[in-house]
C-alpha positions, -999 to +999 in steps of 0.1 A: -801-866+741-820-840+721-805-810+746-772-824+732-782-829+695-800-788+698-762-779+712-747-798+682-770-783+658-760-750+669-722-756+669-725-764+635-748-735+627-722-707+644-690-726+631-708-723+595-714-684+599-679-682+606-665-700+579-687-682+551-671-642+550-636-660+552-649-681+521-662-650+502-628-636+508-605-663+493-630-658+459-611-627+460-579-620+449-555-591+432-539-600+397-514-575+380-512-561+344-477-554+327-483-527+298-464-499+308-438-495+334-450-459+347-480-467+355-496-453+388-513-488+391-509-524+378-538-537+403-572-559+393-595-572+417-609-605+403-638-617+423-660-648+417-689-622+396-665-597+381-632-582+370-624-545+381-596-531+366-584-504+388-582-467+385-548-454+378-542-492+349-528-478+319-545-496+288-530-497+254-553-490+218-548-483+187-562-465+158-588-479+136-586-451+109-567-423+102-565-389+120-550-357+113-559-328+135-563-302+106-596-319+095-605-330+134-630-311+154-642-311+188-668-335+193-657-360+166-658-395+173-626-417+169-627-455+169-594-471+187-595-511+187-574-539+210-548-556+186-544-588+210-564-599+233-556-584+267-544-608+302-532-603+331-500-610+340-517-642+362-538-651+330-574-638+331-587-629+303-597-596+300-605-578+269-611-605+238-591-593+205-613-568+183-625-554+214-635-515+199-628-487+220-646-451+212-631-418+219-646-386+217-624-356+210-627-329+234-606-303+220-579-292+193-559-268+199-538-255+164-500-253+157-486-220+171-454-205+166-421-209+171-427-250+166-457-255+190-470-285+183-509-293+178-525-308+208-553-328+209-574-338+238-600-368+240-615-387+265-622-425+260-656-429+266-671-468+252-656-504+252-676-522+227-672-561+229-672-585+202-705-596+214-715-559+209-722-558+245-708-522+258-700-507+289-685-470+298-647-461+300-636-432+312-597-429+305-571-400+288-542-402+267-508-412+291-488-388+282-475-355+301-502-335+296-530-359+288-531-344+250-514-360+223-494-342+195-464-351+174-431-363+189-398-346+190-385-366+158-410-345+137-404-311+150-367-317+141-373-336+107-393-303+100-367-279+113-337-303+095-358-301+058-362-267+065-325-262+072-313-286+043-339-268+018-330-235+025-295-243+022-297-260-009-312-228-022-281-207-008-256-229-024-271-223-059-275-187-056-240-183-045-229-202-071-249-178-098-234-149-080-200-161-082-203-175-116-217-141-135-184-123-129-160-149-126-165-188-133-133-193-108-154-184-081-179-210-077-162-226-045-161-194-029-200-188-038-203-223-028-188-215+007-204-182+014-242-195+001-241-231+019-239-214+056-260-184+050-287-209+035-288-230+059-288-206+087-319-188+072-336-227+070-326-230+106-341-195+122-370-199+097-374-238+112-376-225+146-399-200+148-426-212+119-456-229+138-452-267+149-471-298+132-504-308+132-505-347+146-513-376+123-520-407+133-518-435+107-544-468+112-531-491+135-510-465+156-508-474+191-513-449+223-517-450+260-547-448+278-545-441+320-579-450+333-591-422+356-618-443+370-621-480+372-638-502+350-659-536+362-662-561+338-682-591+347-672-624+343 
């Protein structure tokens, strides 16, 4: 009898080392995020201690003051913040609202010419919690070439008021030109100045250096996380 309940006992005791890894790994299990469509990954691994959202996620900030690159320096702090509180497509929670992010501004590199656009590279470095509990980031701006400067919009509203401004000038000193010897003439002073102007706006548009990139409070960028970041639970 107690050969059988030893045999039983160790049944049990093998069939209970058996059972435990496959327990441990049904606590875990791979959730999705949806914020941007390109990104190389949309994987976290929630486990039953923590929340690691994988290398490759692409995150979403904002500003929480104002930048402009002609005052910035390398070295400067910025302070980013998450508008909403951020889930994963399945519904685990996993940045509150007001969550502060800081970045720290690696390099700024000037407007050049012939429309060159400043560039400004940073690395996100801090999450700070609500709780003012902290932990490391380590992401870059999602764009082409992990920098961020003005769009195309502002290089051609630039170039266009350049145009528009220089051609506004071209029209009224045709129109003196033609109007000294002969007030008839303003239409043809009109038609000569408008195209000359504007073409001298245009070629002077094109070839002046680029913009320096602002960024207003509450302006959103991308963030692609170039290592992953475990957040316990």
């Amino acid at each position: 009898m107690l050969k059988k309940l030893l045999s039983l006992i160790c049944i049990i005791s093998i069939a209970a080392l058996n059972t435990i890894p496959v327990l441990a790994a049904d606590c875990t299990k791979i959730e999705h995020l949806d914020i941007h469509k390109k990104a190389p990954c949309d994987m976290v691994t929630i486990t039953t201690t923590s929340k690691v959202i994988e290398q490759g996620n692409v995150l979403q900030f904002v500003f929480d003051e104002k930048f402009f690159s002609k005052k910035g320096q390398a070295g400067q702090m910025i302070n980013f913040v998450v508008p909403e509180a951020l889930y994963t497509r399945e519904g685990t929670l996993l940045f509150p609202c007001g969550t502060k992010i800081v970045a720290e501004v690696t390099r700024i590199e000037k407007p050049k010419w012939f429309n060159k656009n400043a560039r400004v590279s940073l690395i996100f470095r801090q999450i700070i919690f609500p709780d003012n509990t902290c932990i490391e980031i380590k992401a870059m701006p999602f764009t082409k070439d992990y920098k961020l400067k003005e769009g195309p919009w502002t290089t051609f509203g630039k170039v266009f008021l350049s145009t528009i401004s220089l051609g506004i000038i071209g029209a009224g000193a045709g129109v003196g030109f033609a109007f000294i010897p002969n007030p008839a003439k303003i239409g043809v002073g009109l038609a000569a100045g408008i195209p000359t102007g504007c073409g001298i706006g245009l070629a002077l548009g094109l070839i002046t250096p680029g913009c320096h990139y602002k960024a207003k409070k509450g302006e959103a960028v991308y963030a692609i996380l170039i290592d992953q970041i475990t957040l316990c639970k």
